[in-house]
N, C-alpha and C positions, 0 to 999 in steps of 0.2 A: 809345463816343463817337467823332467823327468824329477821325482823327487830323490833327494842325497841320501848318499847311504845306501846300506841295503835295504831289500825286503823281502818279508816272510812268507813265504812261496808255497804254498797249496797245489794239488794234483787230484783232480777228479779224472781218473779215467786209467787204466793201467795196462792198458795194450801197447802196442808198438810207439806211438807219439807221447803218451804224456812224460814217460818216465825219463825219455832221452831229451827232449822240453825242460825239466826239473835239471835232470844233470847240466847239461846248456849253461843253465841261469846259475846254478851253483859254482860253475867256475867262473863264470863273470861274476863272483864273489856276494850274489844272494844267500838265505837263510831258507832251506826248505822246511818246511814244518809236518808235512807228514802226506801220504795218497791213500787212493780208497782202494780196496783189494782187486785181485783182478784172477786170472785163470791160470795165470804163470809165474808163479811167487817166485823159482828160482831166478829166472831171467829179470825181474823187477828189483830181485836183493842184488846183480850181477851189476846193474847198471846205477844205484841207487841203495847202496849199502847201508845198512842198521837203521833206512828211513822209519816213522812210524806208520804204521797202516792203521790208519782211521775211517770212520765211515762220513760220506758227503758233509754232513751236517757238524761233526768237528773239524774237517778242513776247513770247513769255509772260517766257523768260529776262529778256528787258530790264524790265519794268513791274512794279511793285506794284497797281495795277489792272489788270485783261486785262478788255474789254468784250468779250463773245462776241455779235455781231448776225448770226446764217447762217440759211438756211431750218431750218424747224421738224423736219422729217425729218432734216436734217443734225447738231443738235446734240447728243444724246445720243452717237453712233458720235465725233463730236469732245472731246465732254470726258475720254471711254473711252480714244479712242488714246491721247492726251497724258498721260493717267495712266498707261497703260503706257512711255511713254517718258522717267517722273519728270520729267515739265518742271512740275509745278504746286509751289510753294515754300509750306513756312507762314509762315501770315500773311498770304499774297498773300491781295488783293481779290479774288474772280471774278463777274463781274453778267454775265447775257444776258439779252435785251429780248424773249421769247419769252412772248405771250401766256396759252399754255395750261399752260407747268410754271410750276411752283416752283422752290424748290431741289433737290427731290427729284432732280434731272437733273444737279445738279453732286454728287453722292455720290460721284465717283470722284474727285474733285477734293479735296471736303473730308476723306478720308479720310486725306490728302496733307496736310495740314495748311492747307488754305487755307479763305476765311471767304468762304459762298457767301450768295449776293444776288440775287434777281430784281428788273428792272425796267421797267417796259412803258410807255413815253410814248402814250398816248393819240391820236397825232395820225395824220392819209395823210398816210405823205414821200413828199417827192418828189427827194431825194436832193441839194438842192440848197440853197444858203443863204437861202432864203426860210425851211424849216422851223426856222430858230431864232425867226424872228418867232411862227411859229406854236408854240413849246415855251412861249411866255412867258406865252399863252393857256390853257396846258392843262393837265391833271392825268394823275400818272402812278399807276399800278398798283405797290405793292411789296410782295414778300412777304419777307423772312429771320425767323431765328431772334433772338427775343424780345433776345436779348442786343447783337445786330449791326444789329437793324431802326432806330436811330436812323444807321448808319451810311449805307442803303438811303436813308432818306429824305433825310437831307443832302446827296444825290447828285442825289437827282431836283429839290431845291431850287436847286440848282449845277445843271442842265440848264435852268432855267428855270420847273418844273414844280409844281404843288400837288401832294405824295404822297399814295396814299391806299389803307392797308392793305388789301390782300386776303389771306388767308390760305391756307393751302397748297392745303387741299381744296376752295377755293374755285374756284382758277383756270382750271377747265376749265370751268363756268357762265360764267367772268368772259371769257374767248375767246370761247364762244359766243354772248355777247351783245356783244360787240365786229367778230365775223364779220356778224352778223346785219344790223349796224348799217351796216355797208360794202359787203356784198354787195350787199345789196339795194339800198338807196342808188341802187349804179351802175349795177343791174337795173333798176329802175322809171326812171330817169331815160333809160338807152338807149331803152327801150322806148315811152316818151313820146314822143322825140323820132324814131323812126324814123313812130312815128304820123303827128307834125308836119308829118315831110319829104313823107309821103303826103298829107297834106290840102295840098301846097303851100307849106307855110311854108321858106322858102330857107335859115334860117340857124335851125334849132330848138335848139341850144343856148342862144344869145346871148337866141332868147325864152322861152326858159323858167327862164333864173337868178332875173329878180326872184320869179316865181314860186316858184321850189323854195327859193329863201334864206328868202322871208318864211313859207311853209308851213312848213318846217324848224325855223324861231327859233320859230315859233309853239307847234309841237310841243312842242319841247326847254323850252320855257315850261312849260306842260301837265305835262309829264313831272317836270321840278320838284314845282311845287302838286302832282302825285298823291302824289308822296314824300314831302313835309311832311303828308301826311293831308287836303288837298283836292281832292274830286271834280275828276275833268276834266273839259271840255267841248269838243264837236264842232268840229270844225274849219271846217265851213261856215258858223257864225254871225255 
């Protein structure tokens, strides 16, 4: 069960996810306790005002959750150090918004006694306080352990989010159809509009939004009914 009260909210990572993650949880009435520096202090103090900037090892100290949001290559070699320098407490929270693990990646952590969580908001941040608008829209990815997984979801509930179980083995199909979705996206849409600029069109983004929105929503329609068990249909009809 989720525990009462607030809790003391840590931030490893200070790029576009963690900081609007922290703000999230602060208005569902958590305590943040401080994040670890990051490349753009102005946009982190814009989103996350007079927080304390601490280094890994006093976040974790200070918080009963520690949100871990670092690149995907980073965080395995980060949960490892910090286990070797006993900073993970039991009991403590651990969640990282990392598409392709599970908990698998906090083993060093929960071996420490701490109660591991993955959770993947759905959304492109853009690192700024518009993405809360956009959390309140979306659905999050969670995987923990059967006993803890109602703790997972009341988190992503408290972000703004529908949660929606994926399971361990699942999550590297569940990335790759989340890559797929973004990549490409902003592959086909550059490439459209580089077309654009060549046939003359001055401003091809600006004419290709209603286009790509309504194609999109139309899609994402489609993709539905095929889920629920009916056929799709073409998109040019």
């Amino acid at each position: 069960m989720m525990r009462a009260g607030r809790l003391g909210v840590g931030i490893i990572g200070a790029g576009r996810v963690g900081p609007v993650l922290g703000a999230a949880l602060a208005g569902a009435g958590h305590s943040l306790t401080g994040i670890t520096p990051g490349s753009d202090e102005e946009r982190v103090e814009a989103v996350l005002p007079g927080l304390p900037v601490l280094d890994a090892l006093e976040v974790v100290r200070r918080s009963e959750l520690v949100i871990i949001a670092v690149p995907h290559d980073e965080l395995a070699g980060l949960i490892a150090g910090l286990a070797e320098l006993s900073a993970w407490q039991p009991g403590q929270l651990v969640l990282h918004t990392d598409p392709a693990y599970g908990t698998g990646v906090l083993a060093p952590a929960v071996a420490r006694g701490a109660i591991p969580l993955a959770v993947h908001p759905a959304i492109a941040f853009t690192g700024t306080s518009m993405d809360l608008r956009q959390l309140t829209n979306a659905y999050a990815a969670v995987t923990a352990p059967a006993a803890v997984l109602p703790i997972a979801q009341a988190l992503a509930v408290e972000l703004g989010c529908e949660p929606v179980v994926v399971a361990e083995d699942d999550r590297p199909a569940y990335a790759e159809g989340i890559a797929i979705a973004t990549e490409f996206s902003r592959s086909i849409v550059a490439q459209a509009a580089d077309l654009l600029r060549g046939a003359g069109v001055a401003h091809p983004g600006s004419y290709l939004s209603a286009l790509v929105h309504s194609t999109v929503d139309h899609a994402l329609a489609q993709a539905g009914s095929a889920g629920a068990g009916t056929p799709s249909e073409p998109l040019d009809d």
